[in-house]
ZADO-1210 file (C-alpha; in nm, 4 decimals, padded with zeros to 6 digits):
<atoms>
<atom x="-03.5127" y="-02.1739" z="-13.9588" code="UNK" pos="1"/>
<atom x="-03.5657" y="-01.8587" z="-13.7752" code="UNK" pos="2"/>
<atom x="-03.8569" y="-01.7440" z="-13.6375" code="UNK" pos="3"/>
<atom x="-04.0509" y="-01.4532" z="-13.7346" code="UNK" pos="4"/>
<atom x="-04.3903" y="-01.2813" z="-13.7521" code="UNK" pos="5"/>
<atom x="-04.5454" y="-01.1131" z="-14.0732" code="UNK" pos="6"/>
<atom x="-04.7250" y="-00.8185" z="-13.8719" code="UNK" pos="7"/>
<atom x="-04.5523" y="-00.7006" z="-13.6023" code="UNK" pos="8"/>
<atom x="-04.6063" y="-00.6807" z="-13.2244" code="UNK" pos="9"/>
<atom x="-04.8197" y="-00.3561" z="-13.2853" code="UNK" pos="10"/>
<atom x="-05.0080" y="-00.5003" z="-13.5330" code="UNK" pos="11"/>
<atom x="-05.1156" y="-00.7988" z="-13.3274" code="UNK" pos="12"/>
<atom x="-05.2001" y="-00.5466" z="-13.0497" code="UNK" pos="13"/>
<atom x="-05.4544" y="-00.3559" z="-13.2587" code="UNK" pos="14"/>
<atom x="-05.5936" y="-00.6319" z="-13.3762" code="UNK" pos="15"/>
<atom x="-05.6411" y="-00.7753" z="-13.0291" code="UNK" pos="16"/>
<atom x="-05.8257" y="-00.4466" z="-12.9426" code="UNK" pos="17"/>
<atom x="-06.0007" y="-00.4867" z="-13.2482" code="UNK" pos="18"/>
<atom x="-06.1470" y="-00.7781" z="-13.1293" code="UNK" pos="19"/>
<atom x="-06.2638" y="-00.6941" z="-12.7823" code="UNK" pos="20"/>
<atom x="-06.2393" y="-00.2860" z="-12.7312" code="UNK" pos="21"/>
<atom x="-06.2682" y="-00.4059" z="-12.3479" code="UNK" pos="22"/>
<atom x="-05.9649" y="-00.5692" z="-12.3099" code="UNK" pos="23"/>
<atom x="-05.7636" y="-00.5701" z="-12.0415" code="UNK" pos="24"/>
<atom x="-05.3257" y="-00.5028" z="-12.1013" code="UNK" pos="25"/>
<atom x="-05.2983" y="-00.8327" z="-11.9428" code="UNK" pos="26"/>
<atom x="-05.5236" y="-01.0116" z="-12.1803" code="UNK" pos="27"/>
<atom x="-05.3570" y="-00.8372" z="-12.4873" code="UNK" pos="28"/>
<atom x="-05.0563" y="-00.9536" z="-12.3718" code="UNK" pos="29"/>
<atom x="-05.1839" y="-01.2882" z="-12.3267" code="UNK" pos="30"/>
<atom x="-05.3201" y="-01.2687" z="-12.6897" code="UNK" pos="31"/>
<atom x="-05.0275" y="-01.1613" z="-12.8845" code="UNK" pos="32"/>
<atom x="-04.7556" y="-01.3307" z="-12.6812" code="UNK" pos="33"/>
<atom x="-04.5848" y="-01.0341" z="-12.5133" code="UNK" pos="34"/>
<atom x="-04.5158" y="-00.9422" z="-12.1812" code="UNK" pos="35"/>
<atom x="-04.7918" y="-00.7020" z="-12.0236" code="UNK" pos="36"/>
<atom x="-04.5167" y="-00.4157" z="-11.9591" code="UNK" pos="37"/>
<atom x="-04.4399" y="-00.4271" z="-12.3147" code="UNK" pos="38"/>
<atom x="-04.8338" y="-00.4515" z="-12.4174" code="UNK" pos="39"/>
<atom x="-04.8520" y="-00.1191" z="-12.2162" code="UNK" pos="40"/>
<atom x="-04.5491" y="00.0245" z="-12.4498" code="UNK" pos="41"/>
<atom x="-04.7253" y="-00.0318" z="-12.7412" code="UNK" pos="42"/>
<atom x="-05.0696" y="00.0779" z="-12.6407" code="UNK" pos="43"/>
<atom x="-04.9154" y="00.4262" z="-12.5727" code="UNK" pos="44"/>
<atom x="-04.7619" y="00.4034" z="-12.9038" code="UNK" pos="45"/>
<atom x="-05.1064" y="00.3387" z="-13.0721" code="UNK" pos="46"/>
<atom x="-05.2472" y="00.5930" z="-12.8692" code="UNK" pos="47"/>
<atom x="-04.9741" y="00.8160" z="-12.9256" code="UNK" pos="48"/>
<atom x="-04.9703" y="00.7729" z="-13.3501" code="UNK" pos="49"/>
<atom x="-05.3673" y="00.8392" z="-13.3346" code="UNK" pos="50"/>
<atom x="-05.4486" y="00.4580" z="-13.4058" code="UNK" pos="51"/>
<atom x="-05.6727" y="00.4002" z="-13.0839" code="UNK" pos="52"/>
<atom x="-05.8467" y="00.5925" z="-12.8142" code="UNK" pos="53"/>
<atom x="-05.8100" y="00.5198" z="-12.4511" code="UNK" pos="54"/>
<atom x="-06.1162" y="00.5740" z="-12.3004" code="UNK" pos="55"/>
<atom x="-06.1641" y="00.5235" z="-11.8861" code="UNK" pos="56"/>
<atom x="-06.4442" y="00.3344" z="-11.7981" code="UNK" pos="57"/>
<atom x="-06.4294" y="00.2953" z="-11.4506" code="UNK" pos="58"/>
<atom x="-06.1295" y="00.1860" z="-11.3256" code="UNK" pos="59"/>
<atom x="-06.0864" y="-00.0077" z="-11.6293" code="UNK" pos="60"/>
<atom x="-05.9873" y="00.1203" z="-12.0181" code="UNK" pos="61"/>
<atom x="-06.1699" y="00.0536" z="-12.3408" code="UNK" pos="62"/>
<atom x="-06.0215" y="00.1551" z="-12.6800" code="UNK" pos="63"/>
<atom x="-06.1474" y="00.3086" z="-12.9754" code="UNK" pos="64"/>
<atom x="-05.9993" y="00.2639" z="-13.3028" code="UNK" pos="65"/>
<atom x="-05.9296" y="00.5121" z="-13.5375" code="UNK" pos="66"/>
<atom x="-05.9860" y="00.3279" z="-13.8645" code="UNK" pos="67"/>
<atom x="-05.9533" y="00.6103" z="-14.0796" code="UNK" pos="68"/>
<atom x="-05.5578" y="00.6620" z="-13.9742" code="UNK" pos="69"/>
<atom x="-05.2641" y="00.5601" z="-14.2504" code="UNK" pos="70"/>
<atom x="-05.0774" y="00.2460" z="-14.2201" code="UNK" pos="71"/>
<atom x="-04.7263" y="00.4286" z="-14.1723" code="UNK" pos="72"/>
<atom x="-04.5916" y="00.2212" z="-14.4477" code="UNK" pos="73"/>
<atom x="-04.8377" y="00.2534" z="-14.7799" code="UNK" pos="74"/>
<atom x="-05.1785" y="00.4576" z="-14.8655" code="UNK" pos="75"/>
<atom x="-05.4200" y="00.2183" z="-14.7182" code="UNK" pos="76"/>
<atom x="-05.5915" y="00.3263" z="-14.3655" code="UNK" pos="77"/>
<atom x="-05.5737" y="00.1130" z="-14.0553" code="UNK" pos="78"/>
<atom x="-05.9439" y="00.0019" z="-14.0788" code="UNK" pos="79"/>
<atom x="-05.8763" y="-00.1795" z="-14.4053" code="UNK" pos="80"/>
<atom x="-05.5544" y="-00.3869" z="-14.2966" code="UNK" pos="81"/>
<atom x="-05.8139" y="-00.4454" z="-13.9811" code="UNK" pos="82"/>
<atom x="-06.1246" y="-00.5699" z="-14.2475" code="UNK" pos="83"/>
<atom x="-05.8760" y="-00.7889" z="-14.4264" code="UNK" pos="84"/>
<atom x="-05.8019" y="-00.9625" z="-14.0683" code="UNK" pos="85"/>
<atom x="-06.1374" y="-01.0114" z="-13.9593" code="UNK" pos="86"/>
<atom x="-06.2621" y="-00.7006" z="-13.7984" code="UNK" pos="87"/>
<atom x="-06.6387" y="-00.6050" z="-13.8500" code="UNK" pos="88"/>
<atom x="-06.6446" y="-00.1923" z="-13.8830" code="UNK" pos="89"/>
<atom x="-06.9411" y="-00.0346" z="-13.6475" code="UNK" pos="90"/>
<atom x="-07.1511" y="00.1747" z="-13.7981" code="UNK" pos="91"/>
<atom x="-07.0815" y="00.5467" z="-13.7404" code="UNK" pos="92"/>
<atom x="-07.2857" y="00.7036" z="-13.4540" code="UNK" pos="93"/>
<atom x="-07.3916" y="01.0687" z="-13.5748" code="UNK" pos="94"/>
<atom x="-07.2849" y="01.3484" z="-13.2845" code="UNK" pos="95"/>
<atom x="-07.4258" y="01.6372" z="-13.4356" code="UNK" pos="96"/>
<atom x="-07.7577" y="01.6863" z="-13.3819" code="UNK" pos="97"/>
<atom x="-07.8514" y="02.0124" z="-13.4736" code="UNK" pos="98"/>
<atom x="-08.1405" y="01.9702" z="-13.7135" code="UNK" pos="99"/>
<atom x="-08.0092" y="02.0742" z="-14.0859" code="UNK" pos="100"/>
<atom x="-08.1065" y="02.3896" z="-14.1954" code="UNK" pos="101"/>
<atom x="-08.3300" y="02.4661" z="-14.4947" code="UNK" pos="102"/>
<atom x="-08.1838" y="02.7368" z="-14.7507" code="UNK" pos="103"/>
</atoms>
């Protein structure tokens, strides 16, 4: 019997990040399996597809999903495949705040 995975590699990366925003490339790696050069590769590709923020924090990163982006392969949006593995959605943060105005 062969072996295989359901989810791919870049699944199993986002949902690593999902878990801990603050992870490090080397612990991803760790996590999913994969070498931390090719962890790197597909955090760029997340990055790049609008799946997850890099943010620098220091001299480390921390990542922030984009839940709201299409699974490239069906209608559903990242943050539900993410839900259905486990991962607790933050509530939003509001950024505007200008005061509403009365008409």
């Amino acid at each position: 019997m062969s072996d295989w995975t359901f989810i791919t590699n870049h699944g199993l990366v986002l949902a690593s990040i999902a878990k801990n925003q603050e992870k490090t490339a080397r612990e991803i790696s760790s996590d999913v399996g994969i070498t931390e050069r090719t962890a790197h590769k597909i955090i760029i590709d997340l990055e790049q597809a609008g799946y997850i923020e890099r943010v620098k924090v220091g001299r480390q990163n921390t990542y922030r999903i984009h839940p709201d982006v299409p699974i490239r392969t069906g209608d559903a949006a990242v943050g539900e495949l993410l839900v259905m593995l486990g991962w607790k959605r933050r509530k939003k943060q509001k950024t505007d705040k200008t005061p509403e105005k009365a008409d």
